[in-house]
FIPA-368289 format. One record per residue (C-alpha): residue in three letters; x, z, y. Coordinates in nm, 3 decimals, decimal comma, always signed. Last residue first. Layout:
! FIPA-368289
+------+---------+---------+---------+
! code !      c1 !      c3 !      c2 !
+------+---------+---------+---------+
!  Ala !       X !       Z !       Y !
...
+------+---------+---------+---------+
END
This chain:
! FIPA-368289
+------+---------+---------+---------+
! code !      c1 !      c3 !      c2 !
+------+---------+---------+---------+
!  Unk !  +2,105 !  -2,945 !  +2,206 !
!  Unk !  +2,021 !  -3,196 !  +1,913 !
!  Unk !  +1,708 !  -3,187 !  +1,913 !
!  Unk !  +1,524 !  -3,040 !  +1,619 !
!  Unk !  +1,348 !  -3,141 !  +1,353 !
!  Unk !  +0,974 !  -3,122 !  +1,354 !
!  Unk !  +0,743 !  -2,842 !  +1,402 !
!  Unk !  +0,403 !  -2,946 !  +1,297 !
!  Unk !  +0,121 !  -2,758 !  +1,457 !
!  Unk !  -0,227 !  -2,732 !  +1,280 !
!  Unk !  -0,529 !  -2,720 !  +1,462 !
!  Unk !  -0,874 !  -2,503 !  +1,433 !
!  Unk !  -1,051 !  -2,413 !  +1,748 !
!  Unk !  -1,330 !  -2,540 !  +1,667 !
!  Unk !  -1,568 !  -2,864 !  +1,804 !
!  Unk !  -1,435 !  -3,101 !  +1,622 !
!  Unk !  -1,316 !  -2,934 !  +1,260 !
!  Unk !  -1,386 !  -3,227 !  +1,022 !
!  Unk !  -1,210 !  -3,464 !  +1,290 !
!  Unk !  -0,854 !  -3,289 !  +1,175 !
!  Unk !  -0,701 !  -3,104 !  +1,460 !
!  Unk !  -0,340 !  -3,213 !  +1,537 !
!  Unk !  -0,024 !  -3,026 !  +1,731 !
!  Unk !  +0,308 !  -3,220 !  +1,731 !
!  Unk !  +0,626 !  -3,031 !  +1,800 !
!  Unk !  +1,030 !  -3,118 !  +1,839 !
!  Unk !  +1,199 !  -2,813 !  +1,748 !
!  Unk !  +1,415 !  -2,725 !  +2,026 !
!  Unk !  +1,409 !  -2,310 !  +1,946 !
!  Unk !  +1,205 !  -2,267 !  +2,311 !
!  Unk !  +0,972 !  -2,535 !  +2,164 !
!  Unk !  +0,879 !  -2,371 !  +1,873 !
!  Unk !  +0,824 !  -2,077 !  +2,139 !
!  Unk !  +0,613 !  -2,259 !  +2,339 !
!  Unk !  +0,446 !  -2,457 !  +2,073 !
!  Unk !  +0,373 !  -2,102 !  +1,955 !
!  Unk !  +0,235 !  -1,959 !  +2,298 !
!  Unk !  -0,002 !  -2,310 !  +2,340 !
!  Unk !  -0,206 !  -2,227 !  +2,039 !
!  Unk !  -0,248 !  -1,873 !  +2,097 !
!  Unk !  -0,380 !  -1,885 !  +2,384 !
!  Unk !  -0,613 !  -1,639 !  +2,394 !
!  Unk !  -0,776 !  -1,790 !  +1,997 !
!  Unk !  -0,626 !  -2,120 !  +1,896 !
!  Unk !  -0,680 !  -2,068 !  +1,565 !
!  Unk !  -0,335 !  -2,210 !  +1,395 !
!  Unk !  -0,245 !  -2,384 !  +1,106 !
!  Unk !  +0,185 !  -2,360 !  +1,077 !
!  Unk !  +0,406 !  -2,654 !  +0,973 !
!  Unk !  +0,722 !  -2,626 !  +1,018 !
!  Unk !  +1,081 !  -2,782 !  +0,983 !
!  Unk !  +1,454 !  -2,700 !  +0,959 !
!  Unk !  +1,506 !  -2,359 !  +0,910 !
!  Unk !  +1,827 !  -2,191 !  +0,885 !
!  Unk !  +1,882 !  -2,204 !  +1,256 !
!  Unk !  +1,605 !  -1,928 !  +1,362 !
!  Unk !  +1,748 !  -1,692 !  +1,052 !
!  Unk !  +2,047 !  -1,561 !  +1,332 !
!  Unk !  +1,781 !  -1,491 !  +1,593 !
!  Unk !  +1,561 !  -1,264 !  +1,317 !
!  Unk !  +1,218 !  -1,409 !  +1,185 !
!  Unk !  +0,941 !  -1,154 !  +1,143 !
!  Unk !  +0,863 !  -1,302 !  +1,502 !
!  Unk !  +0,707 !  -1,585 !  +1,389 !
!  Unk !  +0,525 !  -1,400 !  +1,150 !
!  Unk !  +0,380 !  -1,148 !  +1,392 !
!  Unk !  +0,294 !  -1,498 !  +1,625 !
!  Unk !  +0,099 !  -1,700 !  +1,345 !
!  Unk !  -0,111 !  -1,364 !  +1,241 !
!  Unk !  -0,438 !  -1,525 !  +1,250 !
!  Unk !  -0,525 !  -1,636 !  +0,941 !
!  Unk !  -0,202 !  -1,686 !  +0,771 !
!  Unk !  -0,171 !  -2,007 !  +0,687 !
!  Unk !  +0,224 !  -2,075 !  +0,786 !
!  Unk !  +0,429 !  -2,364 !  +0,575 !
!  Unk !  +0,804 !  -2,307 !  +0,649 !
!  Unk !  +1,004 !  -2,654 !  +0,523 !
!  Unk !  +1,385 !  -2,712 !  +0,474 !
!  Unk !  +1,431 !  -2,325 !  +0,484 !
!  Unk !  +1,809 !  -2,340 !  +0,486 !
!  Unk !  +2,040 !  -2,042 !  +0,356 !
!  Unk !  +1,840 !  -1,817 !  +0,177 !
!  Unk !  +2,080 !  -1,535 !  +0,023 !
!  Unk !  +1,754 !  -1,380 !  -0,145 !
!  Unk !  +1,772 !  -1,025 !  +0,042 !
!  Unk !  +1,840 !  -1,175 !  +0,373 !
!  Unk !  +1,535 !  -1,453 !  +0,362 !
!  Unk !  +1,309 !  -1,154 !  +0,244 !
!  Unk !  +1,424 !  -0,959 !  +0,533 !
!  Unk !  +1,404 !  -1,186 !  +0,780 !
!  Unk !  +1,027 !  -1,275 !  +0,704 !
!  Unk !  +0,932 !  -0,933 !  +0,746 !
!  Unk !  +0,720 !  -0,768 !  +0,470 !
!  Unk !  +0,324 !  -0,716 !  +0,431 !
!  Unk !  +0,190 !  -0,480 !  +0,127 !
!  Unk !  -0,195 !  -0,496 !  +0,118 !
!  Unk !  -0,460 !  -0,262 !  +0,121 !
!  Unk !  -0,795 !  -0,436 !  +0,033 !
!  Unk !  -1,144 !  -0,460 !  +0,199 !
!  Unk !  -1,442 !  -0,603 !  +0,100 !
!  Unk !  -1,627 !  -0,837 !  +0,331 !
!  Unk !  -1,938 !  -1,074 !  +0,219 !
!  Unk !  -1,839 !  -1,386 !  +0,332 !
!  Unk !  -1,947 !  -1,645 !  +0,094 !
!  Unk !  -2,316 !  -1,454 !  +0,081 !
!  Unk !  -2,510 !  -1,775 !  +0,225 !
!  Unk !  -2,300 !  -2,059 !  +0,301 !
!  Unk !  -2,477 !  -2,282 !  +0,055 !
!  Unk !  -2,816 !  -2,211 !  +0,249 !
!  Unk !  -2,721 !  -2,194 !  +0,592 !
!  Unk !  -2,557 !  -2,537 !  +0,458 !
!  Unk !  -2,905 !  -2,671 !  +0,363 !
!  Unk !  -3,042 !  -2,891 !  +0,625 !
!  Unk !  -2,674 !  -3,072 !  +0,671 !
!  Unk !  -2,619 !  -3,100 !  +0,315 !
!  Unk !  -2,973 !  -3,285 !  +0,295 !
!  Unk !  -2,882 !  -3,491 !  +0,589 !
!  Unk !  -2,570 !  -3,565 !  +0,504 !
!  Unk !  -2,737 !  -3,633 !  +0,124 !
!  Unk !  -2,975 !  -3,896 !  +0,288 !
!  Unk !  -2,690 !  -4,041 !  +0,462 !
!  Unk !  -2,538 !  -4,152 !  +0,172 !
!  Unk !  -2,164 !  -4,270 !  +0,245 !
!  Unk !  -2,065 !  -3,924 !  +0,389 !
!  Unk !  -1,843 !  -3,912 !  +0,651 !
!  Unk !  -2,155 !  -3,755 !  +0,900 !
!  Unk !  -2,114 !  -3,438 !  +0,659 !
!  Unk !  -1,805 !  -3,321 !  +0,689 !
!  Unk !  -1,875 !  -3,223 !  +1,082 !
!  Unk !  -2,146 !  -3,029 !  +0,968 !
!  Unk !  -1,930 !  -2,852 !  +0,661 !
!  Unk !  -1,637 !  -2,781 !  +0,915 !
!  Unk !  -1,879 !  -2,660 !  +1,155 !
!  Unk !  -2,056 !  -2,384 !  +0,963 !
!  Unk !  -1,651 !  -2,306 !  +0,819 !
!  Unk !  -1,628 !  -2,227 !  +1,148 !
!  Unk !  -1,937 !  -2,013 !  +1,206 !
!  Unk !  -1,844 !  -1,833 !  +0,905 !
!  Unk !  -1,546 !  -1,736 !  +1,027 !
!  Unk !  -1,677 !  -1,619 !  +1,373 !
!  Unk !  -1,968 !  -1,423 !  +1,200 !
!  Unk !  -1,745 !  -1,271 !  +0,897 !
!  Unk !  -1,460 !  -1,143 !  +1,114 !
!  Unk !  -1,095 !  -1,229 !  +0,915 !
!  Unk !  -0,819 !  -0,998 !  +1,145 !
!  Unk !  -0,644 !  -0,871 !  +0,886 !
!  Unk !  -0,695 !  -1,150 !  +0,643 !
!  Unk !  -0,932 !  -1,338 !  +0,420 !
!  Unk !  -0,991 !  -1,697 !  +0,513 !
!  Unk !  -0,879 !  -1,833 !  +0,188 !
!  Unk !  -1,046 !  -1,643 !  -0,032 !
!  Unk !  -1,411 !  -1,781 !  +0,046 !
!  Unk !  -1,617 !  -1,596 !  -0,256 !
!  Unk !  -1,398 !  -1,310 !  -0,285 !
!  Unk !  -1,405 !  -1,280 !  +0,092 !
!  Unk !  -1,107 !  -0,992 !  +0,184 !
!  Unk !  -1,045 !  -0,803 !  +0,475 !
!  Unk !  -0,673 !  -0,680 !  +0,487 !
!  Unk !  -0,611 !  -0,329 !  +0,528 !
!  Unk !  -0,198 !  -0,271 !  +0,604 !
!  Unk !  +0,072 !  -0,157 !  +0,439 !
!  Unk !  +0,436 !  -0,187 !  +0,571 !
!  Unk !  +0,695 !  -0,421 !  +0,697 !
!  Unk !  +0,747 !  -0,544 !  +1,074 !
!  Unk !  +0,688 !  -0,827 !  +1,264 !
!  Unk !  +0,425 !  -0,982 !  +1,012 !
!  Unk !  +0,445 !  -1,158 !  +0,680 !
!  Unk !  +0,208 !  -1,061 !  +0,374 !
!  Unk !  +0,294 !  -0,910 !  +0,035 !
!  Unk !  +0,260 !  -1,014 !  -0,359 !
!  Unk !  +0,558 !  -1,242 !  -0,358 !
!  Unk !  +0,598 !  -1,536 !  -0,578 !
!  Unk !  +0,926 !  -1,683 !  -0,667 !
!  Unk !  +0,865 !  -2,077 !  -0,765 !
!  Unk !  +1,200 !  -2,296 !  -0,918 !
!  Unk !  +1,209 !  -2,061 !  -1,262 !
!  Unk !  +0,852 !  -2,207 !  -1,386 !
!  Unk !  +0,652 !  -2,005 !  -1,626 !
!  Unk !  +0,512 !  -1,767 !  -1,394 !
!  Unk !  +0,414 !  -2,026 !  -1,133 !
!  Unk !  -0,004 !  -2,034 !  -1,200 !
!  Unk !  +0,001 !  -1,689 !  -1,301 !
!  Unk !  +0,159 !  -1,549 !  -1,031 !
!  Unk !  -0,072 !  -1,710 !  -0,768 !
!  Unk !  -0,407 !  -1,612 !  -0,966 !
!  Unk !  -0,277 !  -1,230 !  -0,922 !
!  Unk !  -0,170 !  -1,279 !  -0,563 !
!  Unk !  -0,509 !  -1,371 !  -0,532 !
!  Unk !  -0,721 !  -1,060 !  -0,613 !
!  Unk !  -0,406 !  -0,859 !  -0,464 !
!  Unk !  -0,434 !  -1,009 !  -0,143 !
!  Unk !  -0,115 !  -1,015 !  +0,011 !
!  Unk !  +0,000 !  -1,410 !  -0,107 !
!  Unk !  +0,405 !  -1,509 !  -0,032 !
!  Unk !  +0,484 !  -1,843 !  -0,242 !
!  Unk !  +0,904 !  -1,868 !  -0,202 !
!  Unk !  +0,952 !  -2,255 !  -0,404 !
!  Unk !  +1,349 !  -2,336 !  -0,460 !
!  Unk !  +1,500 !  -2,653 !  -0,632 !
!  Unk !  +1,209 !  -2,848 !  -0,460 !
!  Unk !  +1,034 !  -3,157 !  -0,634 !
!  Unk !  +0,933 !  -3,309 !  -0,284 !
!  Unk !  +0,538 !  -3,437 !  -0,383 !
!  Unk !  +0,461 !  -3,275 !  -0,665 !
!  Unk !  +0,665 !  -2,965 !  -0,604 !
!  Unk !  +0,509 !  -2,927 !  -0,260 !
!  Unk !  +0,174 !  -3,039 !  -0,412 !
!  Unk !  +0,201 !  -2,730 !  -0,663 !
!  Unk !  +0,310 !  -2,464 !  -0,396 !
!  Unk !  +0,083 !  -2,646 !  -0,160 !
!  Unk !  -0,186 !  -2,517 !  -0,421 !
!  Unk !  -0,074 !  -2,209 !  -0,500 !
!  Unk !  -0,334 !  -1,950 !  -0,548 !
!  Unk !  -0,376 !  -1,820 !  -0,214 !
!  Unk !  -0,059 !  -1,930 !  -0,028 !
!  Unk !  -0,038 !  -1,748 !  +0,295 !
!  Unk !  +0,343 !  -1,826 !  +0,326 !
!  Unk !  +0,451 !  -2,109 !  +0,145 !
!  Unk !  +0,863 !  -2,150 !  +0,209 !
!  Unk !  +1,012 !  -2,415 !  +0,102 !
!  Unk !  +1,358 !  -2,530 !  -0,004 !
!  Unk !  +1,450 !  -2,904 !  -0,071 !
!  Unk !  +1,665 !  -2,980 !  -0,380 !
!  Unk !  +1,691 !  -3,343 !  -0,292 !
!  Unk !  +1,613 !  -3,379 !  +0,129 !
!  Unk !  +1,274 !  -3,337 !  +0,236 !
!  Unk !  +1,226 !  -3,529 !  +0,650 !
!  Unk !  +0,877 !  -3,453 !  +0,780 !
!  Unk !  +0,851 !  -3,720 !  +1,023 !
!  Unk !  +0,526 !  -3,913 !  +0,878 !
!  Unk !  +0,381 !  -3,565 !  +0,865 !
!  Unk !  +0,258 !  -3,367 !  +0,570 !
!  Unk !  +0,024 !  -3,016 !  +0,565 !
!  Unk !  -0,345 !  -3,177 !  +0,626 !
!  Unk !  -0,267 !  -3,457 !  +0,317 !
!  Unk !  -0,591 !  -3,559 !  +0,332 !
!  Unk !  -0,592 !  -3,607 !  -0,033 !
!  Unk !  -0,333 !  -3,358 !  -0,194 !
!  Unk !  -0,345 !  -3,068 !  +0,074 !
!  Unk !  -0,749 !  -3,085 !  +0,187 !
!  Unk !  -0,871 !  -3,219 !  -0,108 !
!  Unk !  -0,737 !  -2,957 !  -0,359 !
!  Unk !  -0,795 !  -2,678 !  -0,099 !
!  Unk !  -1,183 !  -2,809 !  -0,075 !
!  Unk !  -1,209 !  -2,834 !  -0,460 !
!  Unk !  -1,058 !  -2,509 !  -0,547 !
!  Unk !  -1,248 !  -2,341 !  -0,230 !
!  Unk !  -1,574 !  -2,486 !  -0,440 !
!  Unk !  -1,447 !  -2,398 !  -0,791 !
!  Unk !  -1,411 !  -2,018 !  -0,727 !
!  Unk !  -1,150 !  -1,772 !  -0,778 !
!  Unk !  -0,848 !  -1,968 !  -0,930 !
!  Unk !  -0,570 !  -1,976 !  -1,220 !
!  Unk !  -0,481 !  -2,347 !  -1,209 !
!  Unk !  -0,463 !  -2,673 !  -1,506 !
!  Unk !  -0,289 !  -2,999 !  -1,363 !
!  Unk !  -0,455 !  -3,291 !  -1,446 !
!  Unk !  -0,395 !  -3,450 !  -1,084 !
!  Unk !  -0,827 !  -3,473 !  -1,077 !
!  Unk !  -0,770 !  -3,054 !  -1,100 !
!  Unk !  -0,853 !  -2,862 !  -1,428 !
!  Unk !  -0,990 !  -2,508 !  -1,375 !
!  Unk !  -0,919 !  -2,189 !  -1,526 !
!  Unk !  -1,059 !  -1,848 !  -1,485 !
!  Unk !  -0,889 !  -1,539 !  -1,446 !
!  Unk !  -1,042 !  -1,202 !  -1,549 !
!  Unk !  -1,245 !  -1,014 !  -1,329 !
!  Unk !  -1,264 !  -0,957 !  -0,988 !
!  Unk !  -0,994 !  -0,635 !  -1,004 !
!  Unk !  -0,811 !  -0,861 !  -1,210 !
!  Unk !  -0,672 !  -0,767 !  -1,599 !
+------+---------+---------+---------+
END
């Protein structure tokens, strides 16, 4: 069945039933895209029959608020990891509006070794390092802590997270297919991408430039989460910019202190 075993189930507080890994990235992804809403703007404009694009989608879950929230015609989920891309397919392979794709986006298509966390799936990637991830996720969880009604428990979670962290990013690698974004858009007759979500751990710039001159028009919005690692961070609002979208970057108070932001690129102007 899945090289980790066979899938598990897990009911989320919408109801809805998911393939997944673990319960606590379930729970964080679950609050994190349907409670703090980290992917939606108050300028985000999803017309009837939207299509979107979920690159870097683990097992789904913008996929499933996307559909929640917008009710698409058209849902492209791209996952490389083979672990995941097995938990993805299952979750979307009984509706006709979600095509899942078991490969990667960069500048040009091949295989490549991805570094995988089966117990923190959502930072794996080709360029995942265990210390520096770990260290952010370190932060996230210290940061989390001071919202906390109780402040014994923030103090208690704040003592132990060397503790709960412990083993979540053990490295194992995988080969994984990776595509160019042009060529998937080509080969399904995409004509507007109404929103592009990017998580792909570090490889923001190789997908960005998977996408051909004549494909720049055909989308309308993104939203891409970014480590702002060598200036990284200020070369894709460049180039957003250089297509006119109109661009907002935010960093959620959770992750003070990283280098973790997300960049929304809005509509764009009109010359």
């Amino acid at each position: 069945m899945s090289q980790t075993g066979e899938l598990r189930r897990y009911t989320l507080p919408t109801g809805d039933v998911l393939c997944h890994l673990n319960q606590h990235e379930t729970d964080y992804m679950h609050a994190e895209i349907f409670e703090q809403r980290c992917y939606t703007h108050p300028a985000l404009r999803m017309p009837s029959g939207a299509c979107v694009f979920d690159v870097g989608a683990n097992i789904g879950m913008f996929s499933l608020f996307a559909i929640r929230e917008w009710m698409p015609s058209r849902v492209y989920g791209f996952e490389p990891i083979p672990d995941v891309f097995e938990a993805l397919e299952a979750n979307f392979q009984n509706d006709a509006r979600v095509t899942t794709f078991e490969c990667g986006i960069a500048s040009a298509a091949g295989v490549q070794p991805f570094i995988y966390y089966p117990r923190y799936s959502i930072m794996s990637g080709r360029y995942a390092e265990p210390a520096r991830d770990r260290e952010l996720v370190r932060r996230y969880v210290h940061n989390r802590s001071f919202t906390l009604p109780n402040a014994e428990e923030a103090e208690i979670l704040r003592d132990n997270v060397d503790m709960l962290l412990a083993g979540r990013f053990e490295p194992v690698t995988r080969m994984c297919q990776i595509r160019r974004l042009s060529d998937v858009i080509s080969e399904h007759d995409v004509e507007t991408i109404d929103l592009l979500k990017l998580d792909v751990e570090g490889c923001e710039l190789e997908a960005l430039a998977a996408i051909d001159a004549a494909h720049w028009p055909r989308i309308r919005q993104m939203v891409i989460e970014v480590e702002d690692v060598d200036g990284r961070l200020a070369r894709i609002v460049a180039l957003l910019q250089d297509h006119r979208f109109r661009t907002e970057v935010r960093q959620d108070s959770n992750y003070g202190g990283t280098n973790l932001h997300v960049v929304f690129a809005l509509e764009r102007s009109a010359d």
